[in-house]
C-alpha positions in Angstrom: 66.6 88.1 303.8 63.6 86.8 306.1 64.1 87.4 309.8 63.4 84.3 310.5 66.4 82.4 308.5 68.7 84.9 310.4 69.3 82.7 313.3 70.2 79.5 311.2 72.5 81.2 309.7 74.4 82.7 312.4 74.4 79.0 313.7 76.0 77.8 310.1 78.4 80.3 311.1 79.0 79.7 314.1 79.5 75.6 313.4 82.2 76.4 310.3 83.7 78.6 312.3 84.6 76.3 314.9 84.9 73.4 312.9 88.1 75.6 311.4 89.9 76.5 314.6 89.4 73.1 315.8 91.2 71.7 312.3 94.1 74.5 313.1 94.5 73.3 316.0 94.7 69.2 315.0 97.6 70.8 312.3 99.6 72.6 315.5 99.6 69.6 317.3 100.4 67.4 314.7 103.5 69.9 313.9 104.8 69.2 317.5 104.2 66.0 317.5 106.8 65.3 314.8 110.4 64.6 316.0 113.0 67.5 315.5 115.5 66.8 313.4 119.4 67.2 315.0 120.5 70.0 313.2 118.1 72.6 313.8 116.0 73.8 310.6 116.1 77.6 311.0 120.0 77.9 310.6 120.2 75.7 307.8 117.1 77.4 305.9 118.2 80.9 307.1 119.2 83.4 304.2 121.4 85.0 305.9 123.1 82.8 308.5 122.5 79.1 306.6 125.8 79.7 304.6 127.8 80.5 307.4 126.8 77.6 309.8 127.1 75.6 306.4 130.6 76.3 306.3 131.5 75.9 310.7 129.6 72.3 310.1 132.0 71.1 307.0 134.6 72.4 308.6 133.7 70.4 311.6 133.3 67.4 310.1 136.8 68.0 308.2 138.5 68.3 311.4 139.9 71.7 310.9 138.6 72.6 314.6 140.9 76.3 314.9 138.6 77.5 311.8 135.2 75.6 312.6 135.6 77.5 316.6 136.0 80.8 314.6 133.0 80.2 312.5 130.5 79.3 315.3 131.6 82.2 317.4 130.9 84.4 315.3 127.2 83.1 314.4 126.9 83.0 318.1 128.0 86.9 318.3 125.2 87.8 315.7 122.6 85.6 317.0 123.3 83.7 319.9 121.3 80.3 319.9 121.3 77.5 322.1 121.8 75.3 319.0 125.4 76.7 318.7 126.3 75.8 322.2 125.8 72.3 321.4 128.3 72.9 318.4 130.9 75.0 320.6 130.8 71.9 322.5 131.5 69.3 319.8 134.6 71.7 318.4 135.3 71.7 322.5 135.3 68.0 322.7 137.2 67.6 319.8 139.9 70.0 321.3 140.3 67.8 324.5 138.5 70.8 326.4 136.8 69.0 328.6 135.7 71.2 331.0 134.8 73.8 328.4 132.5 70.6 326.9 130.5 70.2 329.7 129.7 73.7 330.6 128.3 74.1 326.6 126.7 70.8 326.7 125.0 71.4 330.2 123.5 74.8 328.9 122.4 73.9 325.4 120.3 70.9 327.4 118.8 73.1 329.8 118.0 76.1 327.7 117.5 74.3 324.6 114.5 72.4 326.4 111.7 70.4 324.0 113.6 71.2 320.5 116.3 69.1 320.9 115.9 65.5 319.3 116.1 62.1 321.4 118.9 61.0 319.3 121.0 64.1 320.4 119.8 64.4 324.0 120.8 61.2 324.4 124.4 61.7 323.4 124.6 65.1 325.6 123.1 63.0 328.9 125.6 59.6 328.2 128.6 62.7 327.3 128.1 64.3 330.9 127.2 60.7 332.9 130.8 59.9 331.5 132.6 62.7 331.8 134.0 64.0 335.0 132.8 67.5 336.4 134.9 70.5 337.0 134.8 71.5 340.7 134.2 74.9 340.8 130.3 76.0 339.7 130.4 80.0 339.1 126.7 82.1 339.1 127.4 85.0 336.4 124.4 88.0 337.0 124.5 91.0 335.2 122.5 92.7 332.0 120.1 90.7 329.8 121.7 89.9 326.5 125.1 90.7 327.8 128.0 88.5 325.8 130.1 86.6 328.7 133.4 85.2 327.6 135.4 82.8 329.8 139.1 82.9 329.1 138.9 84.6 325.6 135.9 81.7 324.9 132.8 82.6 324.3 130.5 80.9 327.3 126.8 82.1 326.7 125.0 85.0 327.1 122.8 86.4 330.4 120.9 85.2 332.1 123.0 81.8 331.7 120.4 78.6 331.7 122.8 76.7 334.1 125.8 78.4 336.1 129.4 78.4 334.7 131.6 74.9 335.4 134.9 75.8 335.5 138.4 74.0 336.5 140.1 75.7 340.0 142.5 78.1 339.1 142.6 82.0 338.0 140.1 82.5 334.8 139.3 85.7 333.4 135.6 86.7 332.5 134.6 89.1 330.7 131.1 90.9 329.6 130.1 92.6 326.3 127.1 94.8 325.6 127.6 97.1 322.7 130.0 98.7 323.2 130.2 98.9 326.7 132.8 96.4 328.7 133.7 94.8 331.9 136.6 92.4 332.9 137.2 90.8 336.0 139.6 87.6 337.3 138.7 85.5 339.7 140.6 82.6 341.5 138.6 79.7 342.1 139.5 77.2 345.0 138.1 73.4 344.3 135.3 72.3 345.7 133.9 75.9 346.2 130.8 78.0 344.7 131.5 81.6 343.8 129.5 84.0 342.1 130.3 87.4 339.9 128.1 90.1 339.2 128.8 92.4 336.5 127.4 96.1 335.8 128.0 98.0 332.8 127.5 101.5 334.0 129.6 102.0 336.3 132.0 99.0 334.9 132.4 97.0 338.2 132.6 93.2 338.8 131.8 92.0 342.3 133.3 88.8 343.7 132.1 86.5 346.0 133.6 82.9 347.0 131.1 80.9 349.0 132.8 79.9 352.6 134.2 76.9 353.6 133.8 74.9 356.4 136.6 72.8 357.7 134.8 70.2 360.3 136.9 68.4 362.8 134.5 66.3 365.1 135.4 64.0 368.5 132.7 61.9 369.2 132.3 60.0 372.8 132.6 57.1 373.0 133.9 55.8 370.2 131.2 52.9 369.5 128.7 56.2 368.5 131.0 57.1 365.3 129.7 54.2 362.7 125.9 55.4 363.7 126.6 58.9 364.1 129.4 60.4 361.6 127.6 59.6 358.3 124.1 61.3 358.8 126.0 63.9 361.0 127.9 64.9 358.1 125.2 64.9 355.4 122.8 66.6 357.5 125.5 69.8 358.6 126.1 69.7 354.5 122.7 70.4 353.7 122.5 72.8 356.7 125.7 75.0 355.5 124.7 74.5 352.4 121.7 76.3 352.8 123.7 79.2 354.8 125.6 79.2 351.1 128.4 77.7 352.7 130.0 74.4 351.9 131.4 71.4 354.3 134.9 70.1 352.7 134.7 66.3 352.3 136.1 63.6 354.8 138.2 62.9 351.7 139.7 66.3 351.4 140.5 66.1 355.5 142.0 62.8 355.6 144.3 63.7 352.0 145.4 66.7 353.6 146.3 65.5 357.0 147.9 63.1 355.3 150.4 65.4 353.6 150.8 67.2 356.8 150.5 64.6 359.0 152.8 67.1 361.7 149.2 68.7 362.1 146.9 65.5 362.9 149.1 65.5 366.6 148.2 68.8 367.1 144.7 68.6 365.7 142.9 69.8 369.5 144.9 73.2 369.0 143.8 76.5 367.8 147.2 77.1 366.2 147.2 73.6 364.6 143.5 73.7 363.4 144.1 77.6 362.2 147.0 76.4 360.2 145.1 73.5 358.8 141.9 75.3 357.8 144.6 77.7 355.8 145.7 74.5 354.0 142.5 73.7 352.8 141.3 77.6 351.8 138.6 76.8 354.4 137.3 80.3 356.1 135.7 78.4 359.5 136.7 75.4 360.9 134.0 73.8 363.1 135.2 72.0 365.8 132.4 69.3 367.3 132.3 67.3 369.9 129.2 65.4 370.7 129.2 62.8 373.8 126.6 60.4 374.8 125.6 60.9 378.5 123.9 57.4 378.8 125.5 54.1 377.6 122.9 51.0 377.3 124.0 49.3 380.4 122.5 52.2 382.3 120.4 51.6 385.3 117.2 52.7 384.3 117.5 51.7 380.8 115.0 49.8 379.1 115.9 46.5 377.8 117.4 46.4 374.1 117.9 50.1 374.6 120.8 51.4 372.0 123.1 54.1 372.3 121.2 56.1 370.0 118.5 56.2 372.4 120.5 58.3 374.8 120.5 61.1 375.9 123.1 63.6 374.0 125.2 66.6 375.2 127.4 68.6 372.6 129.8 71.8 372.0 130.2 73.7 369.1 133.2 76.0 368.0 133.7 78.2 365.2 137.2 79.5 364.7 137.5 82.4 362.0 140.6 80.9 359.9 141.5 84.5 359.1 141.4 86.1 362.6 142.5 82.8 364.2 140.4 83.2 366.9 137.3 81.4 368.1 134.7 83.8 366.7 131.6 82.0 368.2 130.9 79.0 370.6 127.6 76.9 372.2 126.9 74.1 374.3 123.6 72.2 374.5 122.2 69.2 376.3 119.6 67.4 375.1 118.6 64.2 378.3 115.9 62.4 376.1 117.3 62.5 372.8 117.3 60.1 370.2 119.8 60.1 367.1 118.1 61.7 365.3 116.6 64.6 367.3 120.9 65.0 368.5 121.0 65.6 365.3 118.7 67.8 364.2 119.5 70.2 367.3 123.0 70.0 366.4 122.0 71.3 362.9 120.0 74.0 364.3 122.8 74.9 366.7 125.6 75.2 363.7 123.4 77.4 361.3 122.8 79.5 364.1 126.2 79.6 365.0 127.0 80.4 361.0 124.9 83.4 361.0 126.6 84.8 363.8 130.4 84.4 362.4 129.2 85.8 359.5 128.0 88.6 360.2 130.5 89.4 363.6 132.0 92.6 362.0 136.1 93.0 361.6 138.4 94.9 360.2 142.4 95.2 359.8 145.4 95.5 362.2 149.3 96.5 360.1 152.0 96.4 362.8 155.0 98.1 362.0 158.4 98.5 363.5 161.3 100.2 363.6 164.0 97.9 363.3 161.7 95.1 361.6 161.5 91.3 362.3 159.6 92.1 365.8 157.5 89.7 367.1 154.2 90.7 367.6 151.2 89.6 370.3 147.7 90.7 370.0 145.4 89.9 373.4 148.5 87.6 374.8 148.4 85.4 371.5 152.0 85.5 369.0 150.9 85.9 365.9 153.8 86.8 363.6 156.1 89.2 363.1 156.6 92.9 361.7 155.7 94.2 359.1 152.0 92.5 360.5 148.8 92.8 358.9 145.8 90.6 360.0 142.0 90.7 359.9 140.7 91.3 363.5 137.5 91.2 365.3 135.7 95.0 366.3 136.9 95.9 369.4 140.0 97.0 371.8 142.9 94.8 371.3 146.1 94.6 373.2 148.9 95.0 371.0 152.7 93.9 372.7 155.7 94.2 370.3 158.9 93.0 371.4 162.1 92.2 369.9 165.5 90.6 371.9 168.1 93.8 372.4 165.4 96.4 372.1 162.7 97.8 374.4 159.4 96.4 374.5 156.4 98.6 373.2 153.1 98.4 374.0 149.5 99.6 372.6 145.6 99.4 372.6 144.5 99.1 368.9 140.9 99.9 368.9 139.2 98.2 365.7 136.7 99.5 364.1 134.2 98.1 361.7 135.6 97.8 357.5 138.5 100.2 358.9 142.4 99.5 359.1 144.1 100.2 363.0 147.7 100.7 361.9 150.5 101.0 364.9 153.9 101.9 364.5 156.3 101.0 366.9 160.1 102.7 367.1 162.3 100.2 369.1 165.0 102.0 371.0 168.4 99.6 371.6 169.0 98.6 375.0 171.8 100.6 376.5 173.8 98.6 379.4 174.9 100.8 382.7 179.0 101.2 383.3 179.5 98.1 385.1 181.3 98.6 388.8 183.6 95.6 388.3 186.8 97.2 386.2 188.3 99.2 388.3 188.6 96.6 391.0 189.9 94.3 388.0 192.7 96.8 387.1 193.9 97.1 390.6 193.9 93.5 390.7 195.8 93.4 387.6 198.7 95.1 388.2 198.9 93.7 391.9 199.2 90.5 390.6 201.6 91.0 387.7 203.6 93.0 390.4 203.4 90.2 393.0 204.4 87.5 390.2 207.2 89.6 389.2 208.7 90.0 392.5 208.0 86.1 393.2 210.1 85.6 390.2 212.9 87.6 391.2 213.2 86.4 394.5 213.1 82.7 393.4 215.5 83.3 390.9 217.7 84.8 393.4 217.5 82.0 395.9 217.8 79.8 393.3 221.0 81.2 391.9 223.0 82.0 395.4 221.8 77.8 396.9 223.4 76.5 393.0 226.9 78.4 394.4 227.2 76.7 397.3 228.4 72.8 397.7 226.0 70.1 397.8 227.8 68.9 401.2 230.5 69.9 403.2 231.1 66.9 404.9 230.8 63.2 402.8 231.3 61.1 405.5 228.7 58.5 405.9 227.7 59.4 409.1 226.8 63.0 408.0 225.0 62.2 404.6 221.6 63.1 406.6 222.0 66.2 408.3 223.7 67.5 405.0 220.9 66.3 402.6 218.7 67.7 405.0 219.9 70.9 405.4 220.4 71.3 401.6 216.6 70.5 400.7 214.8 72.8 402.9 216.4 76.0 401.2 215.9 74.5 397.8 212.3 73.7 398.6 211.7 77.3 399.3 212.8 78.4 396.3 211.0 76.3 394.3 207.6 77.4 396.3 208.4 81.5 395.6 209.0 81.0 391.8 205.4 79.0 391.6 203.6 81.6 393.9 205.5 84.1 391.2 204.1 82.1 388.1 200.2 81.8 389.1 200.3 85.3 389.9 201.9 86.1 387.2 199.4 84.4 385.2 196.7 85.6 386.8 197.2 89.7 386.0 198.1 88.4 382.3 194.8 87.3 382.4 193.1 90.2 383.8 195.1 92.2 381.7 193.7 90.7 378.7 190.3 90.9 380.0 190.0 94.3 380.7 191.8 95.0 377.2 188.9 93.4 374.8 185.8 95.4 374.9 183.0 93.4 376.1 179.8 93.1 374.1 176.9 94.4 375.7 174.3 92.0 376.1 171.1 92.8 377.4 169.8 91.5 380.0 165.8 89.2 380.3 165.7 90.9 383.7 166.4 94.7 382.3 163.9 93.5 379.3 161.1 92.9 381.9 161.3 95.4 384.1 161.6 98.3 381.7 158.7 100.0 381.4 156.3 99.7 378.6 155.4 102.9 376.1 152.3 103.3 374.5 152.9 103.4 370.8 151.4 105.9 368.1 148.2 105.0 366.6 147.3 105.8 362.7 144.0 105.4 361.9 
C-alpha cells in the first residue's frame, strides 16, 4: 500500500465508523420511543418465571383471588419486581384491602418509573385520587434486598421506593434475608409518622413514633382570630413538621373536645390540658397566646392602619404530656410587627422551644407503699396514687405520700438521666393516746344511776304514805280551800323527786352504755399534721 492513500483510508474508516454508532443510536431511541405494553414483556417471555405469572394472571382474571395472591407472592420471593406490586395490588383491590391497594399501587408508580404504560399509570393515579389514604405513613430502613412483610403480606423489599401506608392500629412487620429474621409490632396512632429500623445481626427492631403536638391557642382580641389562626396554624405545621413532629388538626381538637366537652371548661389548666393531650396521644401540648398591643384607633396610628399592622407580644408553653409539667416556656415582644413578621418570630420561637423539650433529659419515678392506695405528691402537685410510676424531669424531686389513718412519709427522689428513682414507703397506723375523759364518765355513771335510784324510792315512798291519807278531813264549804291546798303541796313534791329520779336515772343508763361500746379510734387532721415527717428509703 502507498503511503500516501493511508490517510484516506483511515478517514473512510473513520466516516463508516461513525456513520454506524450514529445508526445504533437512531435504533436505541426508536426502541424507547415505543409505548410499553401493560403487562410487562420480560415475565411473560421469561423461561422460567413466564408460566408461573401465566397462571397468577388467569387466575386473576377467574376471580379465584386466595390462589392468584399465592402465586404472585411467590414470583415476588424469587424475583421481586415492581411489576408484581401492581398485581399484589389488583388481587388487593379485589379483596376490599384497601389500604393494602394503595401502599402496592403507590410503590409500583414510584419505583416502576418510565416502564409503565399511560394506559396503566392512568388507572393507578385516578385509583389513589379516589381512594382515601390510610393515616399512618411508616419509614422501614434496614439491609438492601431484605424481604419486608406487613401482617403476614408481603409489602416490598429495601430500600422501599415510597414509605409504608398503613391503617392505626397494632401491625406486625417483619424482615427476611436468607435465612436470617427479625420481627417487630408496632402500634400506630392516626395521624402520626413512625419509623422502624431493622438489623439482622444482632436481630433488633428500633421504634420511633414521631411526636405530637396538641396546640391550644388564645388570641387577643378576638377580631385578630379570622386574620391570624389560619396562617398561624399552617406555618407552626410546617415548622414542627420540620422538627419531625406533627401539629393535630383543628378538626381532631374540636371532635375531641367535643366528646369530652367536661375538659373545654377547664381548658386554661395544666391538669385539664395534660389530661386532654393524653386523649389525643399527643406528647406536647403548646399552649399560645399571642395579643396585639396596638388596636387601629391608636393615637399615633396612621390612617387605614389594620390590626395586623400592630405591634405583637406573645407566650409560649410547652407541657410534656407524660411528665405533666411545663417542660419549657418563652415570652417575646415584637413593637413594630406586622402579621406576618408575628408570625414568623412566633415560628422561630416554637422550634426553638421543640428542640429544647426534646432533648430536656428524664427518667422514671415508681412509688410504692405499704398499705397501697396512698396518694402521692411530687414537688407539691397530686399525681396519683400507689403503686406510682411516672416519667420525670432530671433533677431533685420532693416526694410526699400520705394516706388518711396512717402517717405521712416524706422523701427527695433524685432523678437521674434514662435511670428509674424507686421509693418505698411503710405507712405505720395512727395509734390514738388513752383518752382522760372515762374515768370521770364512770364516776359520773354510777352517781347518777345512784341518785336516780334514791329519787325513785323516795318519790315512791311519798307517793304511797300521801295515797293513805284522806283527801280532806273537813268537807264543809268553807274549808274546801285550805284542804285542797294543803293536800297539793305534798303531792307536788312527790311528783318533782320521782322526775329528778327519772332524768338521772336516765342519764347514768346512758353513760353506762357509753362507756360499755368501745369507741373507734379515729385519727385526728391535727395529729396527721403535726406528726413528724420520715424520710423514706431510696432504691436506685
Amino acid at each position: 500500500m502507498h503511503r500516501r492513500s493511508l490517510p484516506l483510508y483511515l478517514a473512510v474508516g473513520c466516516l463508516a465508523l461513525s456513520l454506524l454508532q450514529s445508526e445504533g443510536s437512531l435504533r436505541v431511541r426508536s426502541a424507547h420511543a415505543q409505548p410499553h405494553r401493560a403487562t410487562p414483556p420480560p415475565l411473560e417471555t421469561d423461561p422460567r418465571f413466564g408460566p408461573i405469572f401465566t397462571r397468577g394472571v388467569e387466575a386473576l382474571l377467574g376471580q379465584r383471588l386466595d390462589e392468584a395472591l399465592t402465586v404472585f407472592e411467590d414470583l415476588y420471593r424469587q424475583t421481586p419486581r415492581p411489576t408484581l406490586l401492581y398485581y399484589l395490588g389488583k388481587v388487593a383491590q379485589a379483596q376490599q384491602r384497601h389500604a393494602a391497594a394503595f401502599d402496592l399501587y403507590r410503590r409500583f408508580l414510584r419505583g416502576a418509573g418510565d416502564e409503565i404504560d399511560a394506559d396503566t399509570r392512568l388507572e393507578i393515579q385516578h385509583y389513589l385520587a379516589s381512594a382515601t389514604p390510610p393515616e399512618c405513613e411508616v419509614a422501614v430502613a434496614g439491609e438492601s434486598a431484605a424481604l419486608l412483610t406487613v401482617d403476614g403480606r408481603i409489602a416490598g423489599t429495601l430500600p422501599l421506593d415510597h414509605s409504608l401506608a398503613l391503617l392505626p392500629g397494632t401491625h406486625k412487620l417483619v424482615l427476611t434475608h436468607g435465612r436470617r429474621k427479625v420481627e417487630t409490632q408496632v402500634n400506630l396512632l392516626a395521624r402520626r409518622r413512625a419509623e422502624v429500623r431493622f438489623t439482622l445481626v444482632p436481630s433488633l427492631a428500633l421504634l420511633t413514633l414521631t411526636p405530637a403536638v396538641l396546640m391550644l391557642p388564645e388570641l387577643e382580641p378576638r377580631a385578630l382570630e379570622p386574620s391570624l389562626a389560619v396562617p398561624l396554624q399552617s406555618a407552626l405545621r410546617e415548622t414542627l413538621a420540620q422538627q419531625n413532629a406533627v401539629l393535630l388538626t383543628p378538626e381532631a381538637q374540636a371532635e375531641l373536645l367535643q366528646r369530652h366537652a367536661d375538659l373545654a371548661s377547664c381548658i386554661n389548666q395544666p391538669s385539664c390540658q395534660e389530661r386532654l393531650g393524653q386523649l389525643a396521644s399527643a406528647q406536647f401540648v403548646l399552649r399560645l397566646h399571642v395579643r396585639a398591643n396596638a388596636s387601629p384607633t391608636s393615637p399615633g396610628r396612621p390612617a387605614g392602619a389594620t390590626s395586623s399592622d400592630s405591634g405583637f407580644s406573645f407566650s409560649v408553653k410547652l407541657l410534656d404530656v407524660d411528665v405533666g409539667q411545663i417542660s419549657v416556656q418563652a415570652s417575646q415582644t415584637c413593637p413594630d410587627c406586622n402579621l406576618r413578621r408575628a408570625i414568623g418570630q412566633i415560628s422561630e420561637v416554637t422550634a426553638e422551644l421543640f428542640r429544647q423539650a426534646s432533648s430536656r433529659p428524664r427518667g422514671t419515678l415508681e412509688v410504692d407503699s405499704d398499705p397501697p392506695g396512698a396518694l402521692v405528691q411530687v414537688d407539691g402537685r397530686t399525681l396519683g396514687t400507689t403503686p406510682f410510676q411516672r416519667d420525670a424531669f432530671v433533677g431533685p424531686h420532693e416526694v410526699l405520700v400520705t394516706k388518711s389513718g396512717y402517717s405521712p412519709y416524706s422523701a427527695t427522689a433524685q432523678i437521674v438521666d434514662g435511670g428509674t428513682a424507686k421509693l418505698q414507703a411503710n405507712l405505720p397506723a395512727i395509734v390514738a393516746p388513752p383518752s382522760p375523759y372515762p374515768r370521770i364518765r364512770r364516776i359520773a355513771k354510777w352517781s347518777l344511776l345512784g341518785v336516780g335510784l334514791a329519787s325513785t324510792l323516795i318519790g315512791a315512798t311519798l307517793l304511797g304514805v300521801g295515797g293513805s291519807r284522806p283527801l280532806c278531813a273537813d268537807v264543809s264549804p268553807g274549808s274546801m280551800t285550805p284542804c285542797w291546798s294543803g293536800n297539793l303541796k305534798p303531792a307536788g313534791i312527790t311528783f318533782l323527786v320521782l322526775g329528778i329520779g327519772s332524768l338521772a336515772a336516765s342519764g347514768g343508763l346512758f353513760l353506762y352504755d357509753l362507756t360499755s361500746t368501745p369507741a373507734t379510734t379515729k385519727p385526728s387532721a391535727a395529729l396527721v399534721d403535726s406528726t413528724p415527717a420520715t424520710l423514706a428509703a431510696l432504691r436506685f
